[in-house]
N, C-alpha and C positions, 0 to 999 in steps of 0.2 A: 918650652920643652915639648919634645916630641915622645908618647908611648905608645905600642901600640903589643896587641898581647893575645891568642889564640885560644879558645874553651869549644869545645867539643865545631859545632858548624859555624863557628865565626868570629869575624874579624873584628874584635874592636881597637878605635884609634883614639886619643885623647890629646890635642894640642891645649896648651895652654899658656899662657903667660900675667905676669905679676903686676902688668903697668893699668895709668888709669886711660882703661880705653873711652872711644866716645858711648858705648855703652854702659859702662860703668860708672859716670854723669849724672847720664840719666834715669829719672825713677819708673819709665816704663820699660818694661821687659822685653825682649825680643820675642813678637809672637807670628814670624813669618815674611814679614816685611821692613827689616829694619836694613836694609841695603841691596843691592842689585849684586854683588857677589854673592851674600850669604844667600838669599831666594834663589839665584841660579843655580846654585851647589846643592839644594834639599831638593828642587825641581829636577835633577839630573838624577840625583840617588832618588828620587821617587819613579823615575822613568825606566831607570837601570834594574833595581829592587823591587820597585812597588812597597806591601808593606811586608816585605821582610828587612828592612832596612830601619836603622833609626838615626835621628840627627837632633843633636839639643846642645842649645849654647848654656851655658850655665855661670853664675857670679859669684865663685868663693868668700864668704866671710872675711877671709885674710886681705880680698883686693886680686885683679886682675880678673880675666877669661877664660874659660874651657867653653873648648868643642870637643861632643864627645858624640861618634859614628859609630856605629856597630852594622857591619854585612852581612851576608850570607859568604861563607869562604865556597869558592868553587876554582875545582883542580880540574885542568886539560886530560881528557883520556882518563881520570881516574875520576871518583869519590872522595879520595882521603889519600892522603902519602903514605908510602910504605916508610916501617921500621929504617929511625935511622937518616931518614929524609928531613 
């Protein structure tokens, strides 16, 4: 499942899903290094953002994976959308 949902300057995203990934295995956490996609991914939003950005995998109770991103939204030529937008 894909959300993703707008509060005043940003963007947050939340993928997630139900299965047993190889994360979910195992009893150490993901703290940066637990794959050469997930570190390239937090290394790019860190390079794009800096620290206005956040990235956190997370392991529901119920079983499965979130990633959950939060941006800074930023509109071409504007601030913010106008009424309606």
């Amino acid at each position: 499942m894909i959300r993703a949902a707008t509060r005043e300057h940003l963007l947050s995203i939340l993928v997630s899903d139900d299965g047993q990934g190889k994360f979910a295995r195992s009893s150490v956490p993901y703290e940066g290094s637990a794959g050469i996609g997930l570190a390239n991914t937090e290394r790019r939003l860190n390079q794009l953002y800096g620290g206005d950005c956040h990235f956190e995998l997370r392991w529901p109770e119920n079983g499965g994976c979130q990633v959950f991103i939060e941006l800074p939204l930023r509109f071409k030529n504007r601030s913010r959308p106008e009424a309606g937008e």
